[in-house]
C-alpha positions as CSV (number, residue, x, y, z in Angstrom):
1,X,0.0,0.0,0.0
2,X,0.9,3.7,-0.2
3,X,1.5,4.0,3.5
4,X,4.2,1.5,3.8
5,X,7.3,3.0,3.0
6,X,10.3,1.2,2.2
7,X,12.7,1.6,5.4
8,X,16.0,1.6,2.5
9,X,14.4,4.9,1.2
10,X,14.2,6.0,4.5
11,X,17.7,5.7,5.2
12,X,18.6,7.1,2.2
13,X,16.1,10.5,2.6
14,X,18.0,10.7,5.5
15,X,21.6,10.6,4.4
16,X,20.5,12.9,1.6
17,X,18.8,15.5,4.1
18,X,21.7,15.5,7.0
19,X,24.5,15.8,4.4
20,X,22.8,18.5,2.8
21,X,22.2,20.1,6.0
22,X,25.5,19.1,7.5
23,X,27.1,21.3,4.1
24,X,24.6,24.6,3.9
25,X,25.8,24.4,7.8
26,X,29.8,24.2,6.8
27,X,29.3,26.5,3.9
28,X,27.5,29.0,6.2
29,X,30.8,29.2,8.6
30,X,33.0,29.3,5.6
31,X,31.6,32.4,4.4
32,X,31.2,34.0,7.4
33,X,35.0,33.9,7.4
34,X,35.3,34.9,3.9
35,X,36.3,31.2,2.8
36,X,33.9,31.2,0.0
37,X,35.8,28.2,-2.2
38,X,33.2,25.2,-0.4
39,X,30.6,27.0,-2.8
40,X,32.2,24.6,-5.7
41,X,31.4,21.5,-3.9
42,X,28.6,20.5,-5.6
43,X,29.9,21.4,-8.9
44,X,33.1,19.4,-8.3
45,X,30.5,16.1,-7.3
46,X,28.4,16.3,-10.6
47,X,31.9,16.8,-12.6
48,X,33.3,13.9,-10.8
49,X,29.8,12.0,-11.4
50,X,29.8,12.8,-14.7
51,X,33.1,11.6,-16.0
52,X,32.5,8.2,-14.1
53,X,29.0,7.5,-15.4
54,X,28.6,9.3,-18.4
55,X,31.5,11.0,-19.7
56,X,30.0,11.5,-23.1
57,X,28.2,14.2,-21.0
58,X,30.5,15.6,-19.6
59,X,32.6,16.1,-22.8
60,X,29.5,18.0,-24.2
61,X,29.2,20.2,-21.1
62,X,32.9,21.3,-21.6
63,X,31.5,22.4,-25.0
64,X,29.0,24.3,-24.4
65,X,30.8,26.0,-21.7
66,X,34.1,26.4,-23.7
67,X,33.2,30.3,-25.4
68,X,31.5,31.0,-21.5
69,X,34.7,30.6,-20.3
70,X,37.7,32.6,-18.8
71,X,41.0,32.7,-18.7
72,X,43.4,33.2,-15.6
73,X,46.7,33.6,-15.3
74,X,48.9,33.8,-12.5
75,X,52.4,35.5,-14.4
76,X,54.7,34.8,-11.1
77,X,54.2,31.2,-11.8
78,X,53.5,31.0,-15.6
79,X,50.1,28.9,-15.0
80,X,47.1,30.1,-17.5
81,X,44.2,28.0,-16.8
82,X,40.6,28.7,-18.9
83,X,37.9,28.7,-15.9
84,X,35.9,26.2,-15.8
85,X,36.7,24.2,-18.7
86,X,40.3,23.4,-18.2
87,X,40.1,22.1,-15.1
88,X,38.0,19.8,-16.1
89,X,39.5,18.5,-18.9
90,X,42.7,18.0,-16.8
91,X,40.4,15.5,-14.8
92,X,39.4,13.5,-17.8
93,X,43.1,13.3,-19.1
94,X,43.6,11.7,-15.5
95,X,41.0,9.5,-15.8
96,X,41.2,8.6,-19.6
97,X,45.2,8.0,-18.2
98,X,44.2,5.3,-15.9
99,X,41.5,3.7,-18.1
100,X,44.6,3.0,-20.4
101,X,46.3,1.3,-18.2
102,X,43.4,-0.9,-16.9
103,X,42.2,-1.5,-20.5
104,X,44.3,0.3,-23.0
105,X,41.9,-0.7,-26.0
106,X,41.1,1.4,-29.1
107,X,39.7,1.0,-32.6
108,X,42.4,-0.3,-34.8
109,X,41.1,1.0,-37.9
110,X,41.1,4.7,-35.7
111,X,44.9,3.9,-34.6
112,X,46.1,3.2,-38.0
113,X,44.1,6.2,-39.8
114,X,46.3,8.8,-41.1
115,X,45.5,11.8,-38.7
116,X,46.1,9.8,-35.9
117,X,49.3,8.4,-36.9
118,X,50.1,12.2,-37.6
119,X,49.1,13.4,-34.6
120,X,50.6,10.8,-32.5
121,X,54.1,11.7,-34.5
122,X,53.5,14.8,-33.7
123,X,53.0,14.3,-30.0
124,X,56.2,11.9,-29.5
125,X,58.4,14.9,-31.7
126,X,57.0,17.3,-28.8
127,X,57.6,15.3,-26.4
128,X,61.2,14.9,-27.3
129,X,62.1,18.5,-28.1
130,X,60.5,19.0,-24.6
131,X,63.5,16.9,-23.2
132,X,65.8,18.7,-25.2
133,X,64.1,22.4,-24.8
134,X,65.9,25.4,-23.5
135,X,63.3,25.5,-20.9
136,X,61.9,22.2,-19.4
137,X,59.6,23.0,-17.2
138,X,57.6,25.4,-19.7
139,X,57.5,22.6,-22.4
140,X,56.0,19.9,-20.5
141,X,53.4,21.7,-19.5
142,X,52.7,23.1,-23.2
143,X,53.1,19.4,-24.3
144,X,50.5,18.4,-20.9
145,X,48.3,21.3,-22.3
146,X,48.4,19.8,-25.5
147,X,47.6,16.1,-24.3
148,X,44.7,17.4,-22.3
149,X,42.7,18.9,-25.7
150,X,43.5,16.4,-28.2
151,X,42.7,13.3,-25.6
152,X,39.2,14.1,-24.9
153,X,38.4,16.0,-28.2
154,X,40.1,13.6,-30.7
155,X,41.1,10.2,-29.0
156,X,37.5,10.0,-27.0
157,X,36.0,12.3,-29.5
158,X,36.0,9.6,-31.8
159,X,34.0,7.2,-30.2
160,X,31.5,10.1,-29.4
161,X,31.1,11.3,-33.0
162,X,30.7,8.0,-34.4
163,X,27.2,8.8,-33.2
164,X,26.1,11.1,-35.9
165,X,23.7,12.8,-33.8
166,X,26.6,14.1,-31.5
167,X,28.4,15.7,-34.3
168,X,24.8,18.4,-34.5
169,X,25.2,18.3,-30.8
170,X,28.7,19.4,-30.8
171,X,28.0,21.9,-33.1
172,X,24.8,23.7,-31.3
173,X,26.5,22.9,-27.7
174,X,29.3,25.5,-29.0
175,X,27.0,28.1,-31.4
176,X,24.2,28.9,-29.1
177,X,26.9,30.1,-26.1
178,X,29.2,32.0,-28.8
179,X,25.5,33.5,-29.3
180,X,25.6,35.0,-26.3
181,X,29.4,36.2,-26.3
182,X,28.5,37.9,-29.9
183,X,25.5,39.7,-27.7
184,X,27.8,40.9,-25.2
185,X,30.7,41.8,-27.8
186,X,28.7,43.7,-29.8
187,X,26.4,45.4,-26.9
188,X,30.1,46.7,-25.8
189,X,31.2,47.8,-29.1
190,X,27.7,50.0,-29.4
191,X,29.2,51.9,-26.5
192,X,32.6,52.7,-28.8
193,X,30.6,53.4,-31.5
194,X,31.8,50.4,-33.1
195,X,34.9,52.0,-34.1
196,X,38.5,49.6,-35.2
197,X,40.2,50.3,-32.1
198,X,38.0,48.6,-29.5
199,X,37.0,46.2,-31.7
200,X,40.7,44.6,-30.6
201,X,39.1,44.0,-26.8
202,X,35.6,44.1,-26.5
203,X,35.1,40.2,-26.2
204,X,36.6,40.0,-23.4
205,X,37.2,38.4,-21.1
206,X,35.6,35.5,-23.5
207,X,38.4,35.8,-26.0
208,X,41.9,37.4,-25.0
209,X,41.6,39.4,-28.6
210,X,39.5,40.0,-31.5
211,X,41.8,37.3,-33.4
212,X,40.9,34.4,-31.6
213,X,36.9,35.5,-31.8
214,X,37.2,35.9,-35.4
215,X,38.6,32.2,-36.0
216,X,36.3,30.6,-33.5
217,X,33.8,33.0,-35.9
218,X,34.7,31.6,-39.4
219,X,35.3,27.7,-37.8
220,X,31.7,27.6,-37.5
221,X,30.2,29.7,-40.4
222,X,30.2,27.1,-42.7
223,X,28.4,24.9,-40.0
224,X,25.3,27.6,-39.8
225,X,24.9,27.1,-43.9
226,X,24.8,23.8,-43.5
227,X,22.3,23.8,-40.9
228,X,20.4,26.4,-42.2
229,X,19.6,24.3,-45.5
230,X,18.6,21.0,-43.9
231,X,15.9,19.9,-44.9
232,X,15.3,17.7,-41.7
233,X,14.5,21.2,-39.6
234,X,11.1,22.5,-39.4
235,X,11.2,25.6,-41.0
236,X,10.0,27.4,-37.7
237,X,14.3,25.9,-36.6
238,X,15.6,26.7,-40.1
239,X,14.4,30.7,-39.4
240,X,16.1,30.6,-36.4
241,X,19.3,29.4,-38.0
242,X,18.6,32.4,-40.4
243,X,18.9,34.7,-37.9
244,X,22.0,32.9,-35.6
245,X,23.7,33.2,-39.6
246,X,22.7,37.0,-39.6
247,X,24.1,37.4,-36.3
248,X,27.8,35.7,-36.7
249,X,27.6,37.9,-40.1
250,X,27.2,41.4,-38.4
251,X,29.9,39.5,-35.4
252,X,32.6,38.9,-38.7
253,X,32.5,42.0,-40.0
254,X,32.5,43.8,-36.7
255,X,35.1,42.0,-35.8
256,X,37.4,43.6,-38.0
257,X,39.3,40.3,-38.4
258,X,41.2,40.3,-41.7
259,X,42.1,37.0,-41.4
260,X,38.8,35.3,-40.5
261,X,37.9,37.4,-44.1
262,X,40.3,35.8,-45.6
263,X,40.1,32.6,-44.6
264,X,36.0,32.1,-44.9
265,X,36.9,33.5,-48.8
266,X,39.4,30.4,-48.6
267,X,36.4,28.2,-47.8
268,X,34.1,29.0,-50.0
269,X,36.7,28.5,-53.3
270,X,37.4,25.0,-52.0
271,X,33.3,24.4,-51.4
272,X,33.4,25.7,-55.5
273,X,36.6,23.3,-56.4
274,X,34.7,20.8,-54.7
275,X,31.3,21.1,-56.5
276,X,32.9,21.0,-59.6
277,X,34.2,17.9,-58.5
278,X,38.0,19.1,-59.3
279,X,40.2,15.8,-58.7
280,X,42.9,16.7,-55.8
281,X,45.6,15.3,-57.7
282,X,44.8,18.5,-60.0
283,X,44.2,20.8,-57.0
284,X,47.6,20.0,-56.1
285,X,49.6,20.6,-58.9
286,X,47.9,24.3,-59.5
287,X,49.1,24.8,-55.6
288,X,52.7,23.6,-56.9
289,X,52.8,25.6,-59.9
290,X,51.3,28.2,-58.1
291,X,53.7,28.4,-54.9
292,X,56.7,28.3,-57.6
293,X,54.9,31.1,-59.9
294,X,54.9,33.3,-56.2
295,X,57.9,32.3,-55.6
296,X,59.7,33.0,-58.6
297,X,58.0,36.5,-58.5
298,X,58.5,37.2,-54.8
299,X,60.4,40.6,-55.4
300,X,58.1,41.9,-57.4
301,X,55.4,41.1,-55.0
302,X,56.9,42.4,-52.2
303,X,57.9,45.6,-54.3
304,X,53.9,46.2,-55.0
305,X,52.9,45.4,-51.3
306,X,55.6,47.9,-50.1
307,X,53.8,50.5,-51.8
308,X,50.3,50.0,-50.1
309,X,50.2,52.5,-47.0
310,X,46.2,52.1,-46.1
311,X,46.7,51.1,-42.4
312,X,43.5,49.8,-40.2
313,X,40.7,51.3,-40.3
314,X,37.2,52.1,-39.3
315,X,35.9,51.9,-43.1
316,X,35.3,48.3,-43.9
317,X,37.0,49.1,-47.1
318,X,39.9,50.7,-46.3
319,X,40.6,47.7,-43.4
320,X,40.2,45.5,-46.2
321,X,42.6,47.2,-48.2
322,X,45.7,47.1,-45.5
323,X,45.5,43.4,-45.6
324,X,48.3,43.8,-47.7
325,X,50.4,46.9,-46.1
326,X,53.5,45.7,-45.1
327,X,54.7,49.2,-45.4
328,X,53.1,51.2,-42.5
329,X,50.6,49.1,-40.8
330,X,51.6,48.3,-37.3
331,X,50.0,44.8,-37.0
332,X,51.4,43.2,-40.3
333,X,55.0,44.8,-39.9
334,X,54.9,43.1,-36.5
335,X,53.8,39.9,-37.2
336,X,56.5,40.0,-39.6
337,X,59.2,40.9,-37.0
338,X,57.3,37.7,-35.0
339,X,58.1,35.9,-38.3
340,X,61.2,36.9,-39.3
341,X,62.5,36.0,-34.8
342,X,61.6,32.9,-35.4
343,X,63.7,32.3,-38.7
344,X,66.5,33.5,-36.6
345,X,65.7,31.3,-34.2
346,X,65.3,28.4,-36.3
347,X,68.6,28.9,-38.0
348,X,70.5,28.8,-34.6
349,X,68.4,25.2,-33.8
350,X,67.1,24.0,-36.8
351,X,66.7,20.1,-35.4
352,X,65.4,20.0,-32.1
353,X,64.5,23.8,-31.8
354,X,64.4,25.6,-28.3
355,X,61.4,23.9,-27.1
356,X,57.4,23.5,-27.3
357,X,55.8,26.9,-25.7
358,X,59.0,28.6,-25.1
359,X,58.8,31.5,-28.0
360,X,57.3,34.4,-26.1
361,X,60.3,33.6,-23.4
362,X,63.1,33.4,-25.7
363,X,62.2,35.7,-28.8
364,X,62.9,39.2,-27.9
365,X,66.9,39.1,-28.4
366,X,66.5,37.6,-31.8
367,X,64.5,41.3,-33.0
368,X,66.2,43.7,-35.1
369,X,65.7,47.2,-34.1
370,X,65.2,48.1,-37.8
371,X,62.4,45.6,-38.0
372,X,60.8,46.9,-34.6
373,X,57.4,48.3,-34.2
374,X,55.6,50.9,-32.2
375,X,53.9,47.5,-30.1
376,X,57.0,45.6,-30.5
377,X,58.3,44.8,-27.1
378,X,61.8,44.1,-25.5
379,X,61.1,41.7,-23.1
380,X,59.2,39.8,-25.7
381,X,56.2,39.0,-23.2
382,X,53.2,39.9,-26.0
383,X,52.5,36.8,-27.3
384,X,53.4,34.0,-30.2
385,X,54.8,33.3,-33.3
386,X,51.7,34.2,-35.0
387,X,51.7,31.0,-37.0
388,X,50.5,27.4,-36.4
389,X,53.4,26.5,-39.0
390,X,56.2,28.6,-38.3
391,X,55.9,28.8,-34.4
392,X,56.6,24.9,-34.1
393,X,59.8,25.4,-36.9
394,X,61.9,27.2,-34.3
395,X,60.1,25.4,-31.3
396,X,60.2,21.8,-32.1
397,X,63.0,22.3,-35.3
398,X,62.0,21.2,-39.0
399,X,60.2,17.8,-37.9
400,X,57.6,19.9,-35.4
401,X,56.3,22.3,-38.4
402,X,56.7,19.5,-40.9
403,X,54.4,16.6,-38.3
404,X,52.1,19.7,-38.0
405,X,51.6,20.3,-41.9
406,X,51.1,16.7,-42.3
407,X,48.5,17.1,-39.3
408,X,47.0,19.4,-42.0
409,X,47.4,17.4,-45.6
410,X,46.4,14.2,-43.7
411,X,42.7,16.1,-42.7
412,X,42.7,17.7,-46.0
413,X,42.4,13.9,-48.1
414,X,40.2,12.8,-45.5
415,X,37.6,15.9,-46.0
416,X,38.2,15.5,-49.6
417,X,37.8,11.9,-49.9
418,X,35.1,11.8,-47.3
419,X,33.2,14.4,-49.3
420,X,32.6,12.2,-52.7
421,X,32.2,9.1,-50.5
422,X,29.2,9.7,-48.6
423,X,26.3,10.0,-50.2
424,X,24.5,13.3,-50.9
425,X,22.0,13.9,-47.4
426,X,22.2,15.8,-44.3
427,X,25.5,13.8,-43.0
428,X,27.6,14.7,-46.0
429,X,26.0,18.2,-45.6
430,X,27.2,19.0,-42.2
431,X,30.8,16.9,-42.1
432,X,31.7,18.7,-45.7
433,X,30.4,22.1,-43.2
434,X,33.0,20.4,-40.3
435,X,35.9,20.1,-42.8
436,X,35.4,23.8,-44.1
437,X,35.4,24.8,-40.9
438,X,38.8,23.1,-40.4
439,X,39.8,24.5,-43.8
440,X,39.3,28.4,-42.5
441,X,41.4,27.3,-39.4
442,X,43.9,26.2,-41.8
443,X,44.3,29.3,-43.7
444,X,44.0,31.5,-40.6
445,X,46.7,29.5,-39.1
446,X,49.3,31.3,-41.2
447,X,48.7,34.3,-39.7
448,X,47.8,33.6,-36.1
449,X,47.9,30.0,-33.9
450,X,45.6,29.3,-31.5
451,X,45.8,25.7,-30.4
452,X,47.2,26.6,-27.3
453,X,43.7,27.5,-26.1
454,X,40.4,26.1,-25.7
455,X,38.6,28.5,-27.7
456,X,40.6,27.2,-31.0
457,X,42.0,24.0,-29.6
458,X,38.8,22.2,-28.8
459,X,36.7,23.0,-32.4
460,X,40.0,21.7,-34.0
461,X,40.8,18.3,-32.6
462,X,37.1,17.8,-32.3
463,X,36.5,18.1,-35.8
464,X,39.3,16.1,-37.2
465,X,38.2,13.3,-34.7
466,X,34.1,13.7,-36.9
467,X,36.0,13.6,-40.2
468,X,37.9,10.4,-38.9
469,X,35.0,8.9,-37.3
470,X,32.8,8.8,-40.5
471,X,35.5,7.9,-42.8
472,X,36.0,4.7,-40.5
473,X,32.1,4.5,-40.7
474,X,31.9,4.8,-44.6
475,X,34.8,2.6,-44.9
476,X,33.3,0.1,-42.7
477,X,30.3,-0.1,-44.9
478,X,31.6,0.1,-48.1
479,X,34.0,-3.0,-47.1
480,X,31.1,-4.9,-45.8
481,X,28.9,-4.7,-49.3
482,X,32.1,-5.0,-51.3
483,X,32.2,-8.7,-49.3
484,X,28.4,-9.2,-49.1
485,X,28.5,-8.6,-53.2
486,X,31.5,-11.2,-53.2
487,X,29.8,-14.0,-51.4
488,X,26.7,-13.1,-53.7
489,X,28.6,-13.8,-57.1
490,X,30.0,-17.3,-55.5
491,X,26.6,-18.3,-54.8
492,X,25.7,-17.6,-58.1
């Protein structure tokens, strides 16, 4: 009957309501004495809950909290953490660590597909120009950094995303919170006027700079097309997608990103190449015959670039135009004194380099004053290489920025590939979206690197681990009729 109650739920009621009480009554007393850290208690239990019982959850949650979050850095000790989301992910790298060594299993068609084989290169060449770096201690924990993005995001991100449905779930977990940072960012630019110069801070403290926004911006542009134009939405979901493609429109051009332009441009001539079903064989050999056309001309080039003046600017049109000053605009002549420090430091260590995450510390004597700029520092404290490919030459020596740009060909044949082997529908919509994505990353890369943050860094490895997990999918398939068609024509 209704009246008997079970004397186990009893007990439980009661645990549940003395420990709650026995907590409000300790958290009370903490705050009277200003200790107000018990407060993430309960947060630290469903984390902890989470990645035991249902760390696909939990993996999803760091999404959606990834553009929320904020970094903290504490400059005495060289520790920048990204609050709440690194944390975190430092716990699953823990725990993924220990299931290894308990179980160590993984797909073996994942372990021997190209990207991974790349990546794991990659991690092994880090991990050895970390033993070798100038500075230890800041390479390991760039190389742990590194380890605690692409474990999750890639190694368990491909179990995840062989679940189609979690690849749209990634995707919306990450767009609707960016939503609200474009909200914030552009109710703060309103206040400026929306004017060039505080476009450069007025996401934070979401994003350090208006770089980083603009990638994260143009990584998931091509996503919002794609989900725009399926055909599985009602159409009351498809406005809304309208209008969330408006909004990261108006959040791109106010961003006064050059290189997320450039970049999203990038993306849309590979969607053409790709629609006119151009083989990559052929792709490649233009890019060859281009590179040695540009490079043949280079002085010529530079000559005409030299003579563009039209620095930054409030007019769209004018910004657009000192994409190409390398004459008088501050931000390319100093990424070009970035450039040109790390050449020099390249040349002094071209094989094992000075170590993973040790450019900012190490750069500033390698400047030449006539190459200087008015935000050019001496101490070298302001940041990176500004490239994904050049940063890792005089970091990790030629095999670091070579493993990296096979990182990038390897996703590149995969994207292609993947894109004329599934068939035309909502999946091969949305992954060919995923791979554009990755292609605008690519391209922005040149210019600025961002994979030591969880902004870029999560998006990236994420995606590579959706293009891998459906090529192992198709492959899968297309390997099981190929034998199914087989045992057909013996039984005939």
């Amino acid at each position: 009957m209704l009246t008997n109650s079970n004397p186990i739920d009893k007990r439980t009621l009661w645990w549940v309501y003395g420990g709650s009480a026995l907590f409000l009554a300790l958290n009370a007393l903490c705050m009277l004495n200003e200790f107000y850290w018990l407060n993430l208690l309960p947060a630290v239990i469903l984390v902890g809950v989470l990645a035991v019982f249902s760390l696909d959850k939990l993996l999803l949650f760091c999404v959606f909290l990834t553009p929320l979050s904020i970094n903290l850095a504490d400059n005495e000790i060289h520790i920048g953490l990204s609050l709440p989301v690194e944390p975190i992910l430092i716990g699953i790298l823990l725990l993924v660590g220990l299931r290894i060594l308990y179980n160590g299993k993984f797909d073996k068609a994942f372990l021997r597909h190209p990207i991974t084989i790349a990546i794991l290169f990659n991690l092994l060449w880090m991990f050895v120009t970390s033993v070798t770096s100038e500075l230890p201690l800041v390479s390991f924990k760039y190389l742990i950094s590194r380890l605690w993005f692409i474990v999750p995001f890639y190694f368990l991100g491909f179990a995840l995303f062989s679940d189609f449905s979690n690849v749209k779930r990634f995707l919306w977990l990450y767009i609707l919170p960016l939503t609200i940072v474009i909200g914030y960012t552009i109710y703060m630019h309103s206040l400026f006027g929306f004017d060039e110069d505080s476009a450069h801070w007025v996401m934070s403290p979401f994003y350090n700079d208006h770089t980083a926004y603009g990638a994260a911006l143009a990584m998931f542009f091509p996503a919002l097309f794609a989900l725009a134009w399926n055909k599985n939405y009602t159409s009351n979901i498809r406005i809304i997608v309208f209008i969330l493609l408006f909004i990261f429109t108006v959040a791109l051009i106010f961003s006064f990103t050059r290189a997320a332009w450039v970049s999203l441009v990038g993306a849309l001539m590979l969607q053409i190449v790709l629609w006119l079903r151009i083989r990559f064989q052929t792709l490649a050999l233009m890019g060859l015959v281009g590179g040695i056309f540009l490079f043949a001309s280079w002085g010529d080039l530079v000559m005409k670039l030299e003579k563009n003046r039209q620095d930054t600017s409030d007019d769209l049109a004018e910004h657009i135009e000192s994409i190409s000053n390398i004459s008088t605009d501050a931000s390319n002549l100093e990424r070009l004194n970035r450039w040109n420090s790390a050449f020099r430091m390249f040349e002094e260590r071209p094989v094992f380099g000075w170590g993973p995450g040790t450019y900012s510390f190490l750069y500033a004597p390698f400047q030449h004053s006539t190459e200087k700029t008015i935000i050019s520092t001496n101490a070298g404290d302001l940041g990176n290489a500004h490239s994904e490919y050049i940063g890792p030459l005089c970091e990790s020596g030629v095999l670091g920025s070579l493993s990296f740009i096979v990182i990038v060909i390897c996703i590149v044949w995969t994207g292609w590939r993947l894109y004329y082997k599934l068939p035309k529908g909502e999946e091969r919509a949305i992954l060919a979206a995923v791979f554009l994505g990755l292609i605008t990353y690519f391209i922005h890369g040149g210019l600025n690197n961002f994979l030591d943050t969880d902004k870029a860094s999560i998006p990236f490895w994420a995606f590579a681990a959706m293009l891998v997990a459906a090529d192992v999918k198709i492959s899968r398939k297309l390997a099981a009729k190929k034998i199914d068609e087989e045992k057909l024509l013996e039984k005939k």
